[in-house]
N, C-alpha and C positions, 0 to 999 in steps of 0.2 A: 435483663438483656433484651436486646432489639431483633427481630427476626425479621427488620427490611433492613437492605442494601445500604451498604457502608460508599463513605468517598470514594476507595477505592474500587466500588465494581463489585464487590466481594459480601457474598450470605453467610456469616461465618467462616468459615475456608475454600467455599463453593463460587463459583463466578470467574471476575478476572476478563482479559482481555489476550486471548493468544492466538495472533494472528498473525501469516504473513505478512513480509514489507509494505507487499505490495499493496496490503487492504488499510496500511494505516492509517492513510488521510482520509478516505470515506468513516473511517470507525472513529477517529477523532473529531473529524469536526461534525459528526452527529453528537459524541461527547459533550463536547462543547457548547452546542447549540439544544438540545433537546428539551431542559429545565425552563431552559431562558424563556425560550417559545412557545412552552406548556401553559407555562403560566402568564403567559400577556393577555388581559381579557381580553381582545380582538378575538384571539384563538380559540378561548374557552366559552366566548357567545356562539361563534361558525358550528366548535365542535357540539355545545352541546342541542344549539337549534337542530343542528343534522338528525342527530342520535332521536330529538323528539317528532321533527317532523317527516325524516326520512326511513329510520330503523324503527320508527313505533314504539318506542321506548315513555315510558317506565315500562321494563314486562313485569306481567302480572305476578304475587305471588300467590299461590292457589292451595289454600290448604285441600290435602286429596283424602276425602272424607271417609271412601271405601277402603284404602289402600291403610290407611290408619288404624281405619276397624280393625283388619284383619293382621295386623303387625303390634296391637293395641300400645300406641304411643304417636305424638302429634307429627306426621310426616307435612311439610312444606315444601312444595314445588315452585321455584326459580323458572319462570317459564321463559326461558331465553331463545325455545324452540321458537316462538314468536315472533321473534324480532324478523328484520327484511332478510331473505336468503336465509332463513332457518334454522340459525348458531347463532352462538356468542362474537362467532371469529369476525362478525359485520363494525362491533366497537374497535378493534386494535385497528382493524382497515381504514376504517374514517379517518382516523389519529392521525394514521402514517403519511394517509394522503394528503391533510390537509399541513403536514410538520415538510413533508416531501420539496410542498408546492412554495410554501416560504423558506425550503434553502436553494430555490431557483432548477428544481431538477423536472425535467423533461420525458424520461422513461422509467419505465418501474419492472422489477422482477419478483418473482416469489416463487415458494417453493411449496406443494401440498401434497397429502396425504392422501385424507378420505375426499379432498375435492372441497373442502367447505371454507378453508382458507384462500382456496386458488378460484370460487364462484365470490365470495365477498373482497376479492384485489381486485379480479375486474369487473365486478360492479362500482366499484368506486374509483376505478379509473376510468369506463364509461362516464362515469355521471361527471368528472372532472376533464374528460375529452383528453387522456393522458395516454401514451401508446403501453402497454400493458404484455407482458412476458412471462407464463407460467410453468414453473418446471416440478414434472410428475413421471413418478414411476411408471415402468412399462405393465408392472403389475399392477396399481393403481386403476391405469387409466383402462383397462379391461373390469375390475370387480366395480368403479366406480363409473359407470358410464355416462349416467345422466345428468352428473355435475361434468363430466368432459365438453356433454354438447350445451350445456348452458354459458361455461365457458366463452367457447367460438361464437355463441348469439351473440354473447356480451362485447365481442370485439378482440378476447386475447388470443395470442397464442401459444399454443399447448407444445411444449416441446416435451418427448418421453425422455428418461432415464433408462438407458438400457444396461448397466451396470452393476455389478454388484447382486443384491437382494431385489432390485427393479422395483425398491419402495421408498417411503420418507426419505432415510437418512442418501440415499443417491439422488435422490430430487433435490435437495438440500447442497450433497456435494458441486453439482452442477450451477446451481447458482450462486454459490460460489466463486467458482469458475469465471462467470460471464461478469461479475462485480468486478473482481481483478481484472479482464479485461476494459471495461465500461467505468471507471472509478468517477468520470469529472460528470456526467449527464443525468447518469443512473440510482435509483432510493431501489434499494432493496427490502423489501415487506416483508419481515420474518414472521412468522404465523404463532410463535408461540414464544415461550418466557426460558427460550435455549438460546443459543448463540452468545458472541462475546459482548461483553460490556460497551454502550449502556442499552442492549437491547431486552434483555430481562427485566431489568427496571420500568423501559418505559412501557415494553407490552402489560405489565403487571399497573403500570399505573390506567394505561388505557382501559383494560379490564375494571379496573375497581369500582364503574360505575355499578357493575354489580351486588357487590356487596354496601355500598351506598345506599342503596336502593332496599337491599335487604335490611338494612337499618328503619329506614324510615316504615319501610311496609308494617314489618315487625311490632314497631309501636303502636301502630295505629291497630294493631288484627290482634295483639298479644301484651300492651299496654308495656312491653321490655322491647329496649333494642339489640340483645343478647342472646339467641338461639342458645341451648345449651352443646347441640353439634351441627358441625356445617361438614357438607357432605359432596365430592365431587370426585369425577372420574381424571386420574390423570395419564397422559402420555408424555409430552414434552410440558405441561400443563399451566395452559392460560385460564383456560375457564376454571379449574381450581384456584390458580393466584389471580384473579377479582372475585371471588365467593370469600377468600380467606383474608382479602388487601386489610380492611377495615379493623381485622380481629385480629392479624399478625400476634400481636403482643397485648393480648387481654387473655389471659391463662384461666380466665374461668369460661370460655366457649372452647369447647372441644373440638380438632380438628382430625375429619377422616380422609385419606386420599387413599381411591381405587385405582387400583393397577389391574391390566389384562394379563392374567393366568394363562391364558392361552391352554392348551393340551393339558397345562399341570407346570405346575412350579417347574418341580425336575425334570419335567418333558424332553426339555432339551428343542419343547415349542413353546415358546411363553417370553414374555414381556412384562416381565415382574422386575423392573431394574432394582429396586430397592431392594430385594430382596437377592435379587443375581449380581448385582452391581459392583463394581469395587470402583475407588478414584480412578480416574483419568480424564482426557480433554476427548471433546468434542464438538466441531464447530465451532472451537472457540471458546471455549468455558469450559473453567475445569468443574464438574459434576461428578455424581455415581454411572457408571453407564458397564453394559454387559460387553465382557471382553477376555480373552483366551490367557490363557498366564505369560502368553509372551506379549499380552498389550493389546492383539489384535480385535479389532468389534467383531463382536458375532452376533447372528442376525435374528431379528425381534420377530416374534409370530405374534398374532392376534387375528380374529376374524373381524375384529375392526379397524381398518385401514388407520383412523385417527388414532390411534395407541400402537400403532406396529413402529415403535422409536425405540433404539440400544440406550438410550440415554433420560435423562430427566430434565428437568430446569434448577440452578442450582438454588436457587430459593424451596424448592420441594426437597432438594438432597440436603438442605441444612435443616428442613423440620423431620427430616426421618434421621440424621443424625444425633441431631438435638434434644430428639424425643417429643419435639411441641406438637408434632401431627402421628399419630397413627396411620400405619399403612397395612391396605388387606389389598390380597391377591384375587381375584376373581375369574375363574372361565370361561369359558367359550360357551358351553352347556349352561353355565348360571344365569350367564351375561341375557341369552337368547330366551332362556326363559322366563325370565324377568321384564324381558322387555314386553313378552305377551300376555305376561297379569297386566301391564300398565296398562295395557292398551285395553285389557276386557273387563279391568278392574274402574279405568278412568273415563277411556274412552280420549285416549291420548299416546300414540305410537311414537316412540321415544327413537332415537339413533342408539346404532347399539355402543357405543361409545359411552353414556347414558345411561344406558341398560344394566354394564358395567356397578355403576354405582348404586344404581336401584337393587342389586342383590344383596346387599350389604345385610341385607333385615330376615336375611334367610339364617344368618351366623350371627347374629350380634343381638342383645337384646336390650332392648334401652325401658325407662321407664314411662308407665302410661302419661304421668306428668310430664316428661323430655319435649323440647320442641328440637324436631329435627328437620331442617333446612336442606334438601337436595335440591342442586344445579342440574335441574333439566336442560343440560346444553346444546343437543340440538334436535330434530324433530326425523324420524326415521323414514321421511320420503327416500335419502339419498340409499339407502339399506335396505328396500322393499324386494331389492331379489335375494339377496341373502337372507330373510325373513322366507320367501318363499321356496327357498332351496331348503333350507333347514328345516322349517316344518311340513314341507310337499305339501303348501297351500294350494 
């Protein structure tokens, strides 16, 4: 069986396209056009000169020499922390922009989290002189500050969500919102591998430079292009679907996705969809997502902004269905101090989103032969106070 995206939009039963009227013509004729455009090499020169001369790309892969000692088994770092603006979330942005600008649109909106999807939209609509629209929770834009005012350097503007939970999933509802309004001018930048069809798809294609790249590296530092596990932290999860693009359907690399624990599974604060989750829609695709028995979402905690999402991408909900990927829960406590061996172990301060995944080797024991692959997704400048709250640095 195939675990990418069918004709239809659809990861096995996951996916799909459910959207008001109103959003139909933007969501189709993205449909329509997205494949065509991807693959015209015009596009795939622009895209990937960008990606080399602007995002610094190839990122390194770093075997992390202490961190291996001490877990005894081969850990590889995906250093994606690298790239320009300090995420992974800089490759789907290029993408969009430059897919945006060949279907003739003029303004862009987006929606973010931890701020790292809403600093790399308008970085690349700076650098394409495009008027840029970001929409962020009210809670967000207080834990996340210093991607707020990078933000406003860059040229966007920050509109708050005051709704709801005052995080992702109402940054999200809101641009929605302004899309139905704005449908003929407007591209809207989804940040991750949620939303209705075909934006899963393409954010997961745009991501797969990553796991591309972990091929090639791989060969050359390990003589295989096959890690026996790849390793990322998911919320709505991009930087997991380009770590996994490549290995979808080769059943002999093992796949782990981290989820935020939050307080504790049963907390009743945690963001463990897969494991809270039941069917239903969100944004527009039908997924796993956490929700009350009469249907209603209820609301995601994490101490990392990037992973406080009710929902998943349905490509993640059909490898935890499916069973092709493993998923573990991780806390808030894990998360946090994990992220400080990496940094006194490497000498590399990891986003705690990141951090996330990096605890994985507290519970799990792999073999000293194992080469294991983690997507260091992005780099913990944006989380330096919550690092100093937590530890009373």
């Amino acid at each position: 069986m195939s675990y990418n995206v069918n004709e239809k939009g659809y990861y096995g039963e996951f996916g799909g396209a459910y959207i008001p009227e109103m959003l139909y013509p933007n969501i189709e004729e993205l449909r329509q056009n997205y494949l065509k455009i991807m693959s015209d090499a015009s596009f795939q020169d622009e895209f990937h000169q960008l990606l080399k001369d602007y995002v610094g790309r190839p990122s390194p892969l770093y075997f992390a020499k202490r961190l291996s000692d001490k877990y005894n088994t081969k850990i590889y770092l995906k250093r994606e922390d690298l790239n320009h603006t300090g995420a992974h979330k800089i490759n789907n942005t290029i993408g969009q922009i430059l897919l945006a600008k060949r279907l003739g649109k003029t303004r862009i909106i987006a929606e973010t989290g931890a701020g790292q999807h809403g600093v790399a939209t308008a970085t690349v609509c700076a650098l394409m002189g495009i008027e840029c629209v970001v929409y962020m929770g009210e809670v967000d834009i207080a834990r996340q500050a210093p991607n707020v005012a990078r933000m406003k350097m860059l040229d966007a503007k920050v509109v708050p969500a005051t709704s709801g939970s005052k995080t992702l999933k109402d940054a999200t509802n809101e641009a929605m919102r302004d899309w139905i309004n704005n449908p003929v001018d407007t591209h809207y930048i989804v940040g991750s591998v949620v939303g209705p069809h075909p934006y899963p798809d393409m954010v997961a294609r745009f991501q797969a430079i990553v796991s591309e790249e972990i091929k090639a590296q791989l060969l050359e530092k390990e003589g295989t292009e096959d890690p026996d596990y790849l390793v990322a932290c998911v919320g709505g999860g991009s930087n997991a679907a380009g770590t996994y693009y490549h290995y979808l359907d080769n059943e002999d690399v093992k796949i782990i996705a981290v989820e935020a624990a939050g307080k504790g599974v049963d907390s009743g604060k945690s963001a463990a969809t897969s494991l809270l989750g039941h069917e239903g829609i969100i944004h527009g695709s039908k997924t796993l997502l956490m929700q009350t028995n009469d249907g209603q979402i209820t609301e995601p905690y994490s101490i990392s902004a990037g992973l406080d999402y009710p929902g998943v991408g349905p490509m993640h909900a059909n490898l935890y269905k499916t069973g092709r990927a493993e998923f573990m829960a991780i806390t808030d406590d894990d998360a946090m101090t994990s992220g400080l061996e990496l940094s006194q172990l490497e000498g590399i301060i990891p986003a705690i989103e990141t951090s996330h995944a990096l605890a994985i080797f507290n519970y799990k024991t792999f073999k000293p032969s194992d080469i294991v692959v983690v997507n260091l997704s992005g780099r913990g400048d944006k989380d330096l106070q919550n690092y100093i709250d937590y530890f009373k640095l």
